[in-house]
matplotlib code that plots the C-alpha trace (Angstrom):
import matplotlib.pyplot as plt

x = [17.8, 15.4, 17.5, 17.9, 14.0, 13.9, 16.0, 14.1, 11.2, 12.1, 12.5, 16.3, 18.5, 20.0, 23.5, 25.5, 23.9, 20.3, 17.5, 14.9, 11.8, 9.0, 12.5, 13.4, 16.4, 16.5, 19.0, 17.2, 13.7, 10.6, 7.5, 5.5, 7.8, 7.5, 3.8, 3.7, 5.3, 3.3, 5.5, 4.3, 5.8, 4.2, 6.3, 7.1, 6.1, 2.1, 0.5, 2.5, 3.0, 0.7, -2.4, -4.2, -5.6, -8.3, -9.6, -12.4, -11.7, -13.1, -11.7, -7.7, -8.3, -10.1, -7.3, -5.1, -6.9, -8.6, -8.0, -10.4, -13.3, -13.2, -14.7, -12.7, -13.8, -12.5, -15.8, -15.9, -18.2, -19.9, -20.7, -17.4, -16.0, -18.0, -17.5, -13.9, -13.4, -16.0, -13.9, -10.5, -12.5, -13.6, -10.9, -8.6, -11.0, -10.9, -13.1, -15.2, -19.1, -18.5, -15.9, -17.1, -15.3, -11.9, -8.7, -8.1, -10.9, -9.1, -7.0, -3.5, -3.6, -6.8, -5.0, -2.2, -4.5, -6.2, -2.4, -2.2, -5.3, -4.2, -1.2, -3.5, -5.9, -2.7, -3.0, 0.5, 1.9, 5.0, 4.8, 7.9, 6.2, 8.5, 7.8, 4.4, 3.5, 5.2, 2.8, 0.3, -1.4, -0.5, -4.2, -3.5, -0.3, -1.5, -4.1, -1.9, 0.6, -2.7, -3.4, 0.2, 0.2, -3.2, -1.2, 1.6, -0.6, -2.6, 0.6, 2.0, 5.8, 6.2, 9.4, 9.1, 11.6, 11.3, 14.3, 12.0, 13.7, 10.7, 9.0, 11.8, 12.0, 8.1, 7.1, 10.2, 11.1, 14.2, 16.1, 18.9, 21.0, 21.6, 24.3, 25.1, 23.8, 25.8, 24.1, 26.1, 24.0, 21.1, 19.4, 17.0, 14.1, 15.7, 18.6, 16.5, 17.4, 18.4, 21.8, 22.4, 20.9, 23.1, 26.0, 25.4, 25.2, 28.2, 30.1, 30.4, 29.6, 30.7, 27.8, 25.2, 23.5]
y = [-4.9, -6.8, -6.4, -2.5, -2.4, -4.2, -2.0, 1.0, -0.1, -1.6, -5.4, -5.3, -3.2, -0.7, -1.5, 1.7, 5.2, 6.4, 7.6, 10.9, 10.5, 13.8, 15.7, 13.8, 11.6, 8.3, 6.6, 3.6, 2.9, 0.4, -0.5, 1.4, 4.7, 4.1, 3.9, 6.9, 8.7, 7.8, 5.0, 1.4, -1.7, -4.7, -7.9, -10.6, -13.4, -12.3, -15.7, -15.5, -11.2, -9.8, -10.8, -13.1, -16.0, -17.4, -14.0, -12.4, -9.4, -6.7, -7.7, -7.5, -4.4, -2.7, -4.2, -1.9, 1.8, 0.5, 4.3, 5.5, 2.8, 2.8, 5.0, 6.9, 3.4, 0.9, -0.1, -0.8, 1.3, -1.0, 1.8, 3.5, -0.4, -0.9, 2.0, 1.8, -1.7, -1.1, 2.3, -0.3, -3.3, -0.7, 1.0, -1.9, -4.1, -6.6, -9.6, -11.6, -12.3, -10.9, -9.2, -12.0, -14.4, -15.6, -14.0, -17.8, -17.7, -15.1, -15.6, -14.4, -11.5, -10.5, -11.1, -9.2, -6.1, -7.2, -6.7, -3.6, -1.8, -3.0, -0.5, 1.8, 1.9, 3.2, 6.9, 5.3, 7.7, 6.4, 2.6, -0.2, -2.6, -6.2, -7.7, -6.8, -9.3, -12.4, -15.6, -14.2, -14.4, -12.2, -10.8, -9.8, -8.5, -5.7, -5.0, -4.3, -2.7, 0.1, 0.1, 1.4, 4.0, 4.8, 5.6, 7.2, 10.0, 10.8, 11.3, 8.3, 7.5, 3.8, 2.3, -1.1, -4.0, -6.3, -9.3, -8.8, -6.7, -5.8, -5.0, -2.4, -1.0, -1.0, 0.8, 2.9, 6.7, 5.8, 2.6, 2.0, -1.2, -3.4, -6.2, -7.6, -5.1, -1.9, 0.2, -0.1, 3.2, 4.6, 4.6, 7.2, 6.6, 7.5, 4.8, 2.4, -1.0, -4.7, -4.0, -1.1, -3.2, -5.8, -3.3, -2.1, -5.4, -6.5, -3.8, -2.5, 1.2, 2.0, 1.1, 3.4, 5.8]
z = [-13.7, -11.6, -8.4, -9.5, -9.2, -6.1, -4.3, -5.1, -4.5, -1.1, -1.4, -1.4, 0.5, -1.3, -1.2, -2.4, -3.8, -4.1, -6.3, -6.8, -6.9, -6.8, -5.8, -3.1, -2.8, -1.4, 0.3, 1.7, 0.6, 1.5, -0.2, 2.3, 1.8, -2.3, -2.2, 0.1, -3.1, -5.8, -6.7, -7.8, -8.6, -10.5, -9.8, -12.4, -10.5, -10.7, -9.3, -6.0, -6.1, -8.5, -7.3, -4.4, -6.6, -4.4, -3.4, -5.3, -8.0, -6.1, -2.6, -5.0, -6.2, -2.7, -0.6, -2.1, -1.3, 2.0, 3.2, 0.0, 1.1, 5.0, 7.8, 10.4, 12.7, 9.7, 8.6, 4.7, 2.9, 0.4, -2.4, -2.0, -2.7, -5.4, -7.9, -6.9, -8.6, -10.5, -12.4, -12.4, -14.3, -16.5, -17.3, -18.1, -19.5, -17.2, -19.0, -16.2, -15.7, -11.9, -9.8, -7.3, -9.0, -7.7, -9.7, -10.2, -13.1, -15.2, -17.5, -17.1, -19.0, -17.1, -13.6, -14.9, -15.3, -11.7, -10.9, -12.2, -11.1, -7.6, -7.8, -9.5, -6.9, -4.4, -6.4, -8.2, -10.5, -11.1, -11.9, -12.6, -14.7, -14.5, -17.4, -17.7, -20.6, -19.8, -19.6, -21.8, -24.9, -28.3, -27.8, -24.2, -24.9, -27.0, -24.7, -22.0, -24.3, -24.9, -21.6, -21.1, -23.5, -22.1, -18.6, -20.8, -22.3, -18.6, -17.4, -15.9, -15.5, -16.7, -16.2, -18.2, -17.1, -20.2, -22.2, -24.7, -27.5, -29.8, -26.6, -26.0, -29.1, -29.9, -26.3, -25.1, -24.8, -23.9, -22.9, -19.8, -21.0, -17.9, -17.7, -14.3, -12.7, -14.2, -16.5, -19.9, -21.7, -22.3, -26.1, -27.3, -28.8, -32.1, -31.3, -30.2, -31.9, -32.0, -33.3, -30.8, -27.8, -28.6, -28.8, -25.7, -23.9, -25.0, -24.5, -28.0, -28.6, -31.7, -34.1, -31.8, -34.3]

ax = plt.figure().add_subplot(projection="3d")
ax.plot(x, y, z, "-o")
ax.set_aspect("equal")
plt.show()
């Protein structure tokens, strides 16, 4: 499933058939051409894709929307910058004494909402979350579990990537069973459980329902 997301959003090559997104179809696709569309993607690997550890909050989430903060001439306006990070830290509770301090000085569920305000900040409106609340604590995980549904009710499309079972069941509309890289079905939110996920990744369809 990680590969799937990949090659949507541009960081493999799409090998064989294509996806819609706001109506259009794509055939071949690249980060730049994804975030053109409204389309962001939050990578596992946060210390090495997420965020920039030894750069300040505010210069992580900024880097992202320098079109939003700049002149015509590239010169960074310094009020525009600072309600822009300012309206991210807020809205996803980012806990830190100053947005001056290095990303390093989080902890990881704080970096992974510096992660996410970072796609935010792009005018994203259709976001692939990869495994959005691995390498954190229980008390971060339901934070950025509300933070999702928060997104969910403004309108967001959240695609969650998660091996996580009781993630699945607990967050999900709907659910796309992946093994090997095929899609084995797609559960409901009404047929969303352990037995049926299992099912499905085995092969087995007989027990949905």
């Amino acid at each position: 499933e990680r590969r799937i997301a990949k090659a949507v959003f541009g960081d493999e090559p799409i090998e064989k058939g294509y996806f819609t997104l706001n109506g259009k179809d794509f055939k071949k696709s690249s980060p730049k051409k994804c975030i053109d569309n409204s389309m962001g993607f939050l990578p596992e690997d946060r210390k090495n894709q997420g965020v920039l550890l030894r750069l300040p909050i505010y210069q992580n989430v900024s880097i992202s929307a320098m079109d939003k903060i700049t002149t015509t001439l590239g010169i960074i306006q310094g009020n525009k910058e600072r309600k822009l990070v300012k309206d991210y830290v807020e809205a996803l509770r980012v806990k830190t004494a100053s947005v001056k301090n290095p990303v390093s000085s989080l902890s990881g569920g704080n970096q992974q909402k510096v992660a996410l305000a970072k796609i935010l900040a792009t005018d994203s409106k259709v976001l692939i979350l990869d495994e959005p609340t691995r390498g954190v604590d229980v008390g971060a995980k339901i934070e950025i579990f509300k933070i999702i549904n928060e997104l969910v009710a403004q309108r967001y499309a959240v695609i969650m990537i998660s091996s996580e079972m009781a993630e699945i069941i607990g967050m999900c509309d709907r659910a796309v069973v992946i093994r090997e890289g095929k899609s084995m079905g797609v559960l409901e939110k009404d047929e969303l459980s352990e037995i049926n996920i299992i099912n499905l990744a085995m092969g087995i369809d007989e027990n949905r329902g």
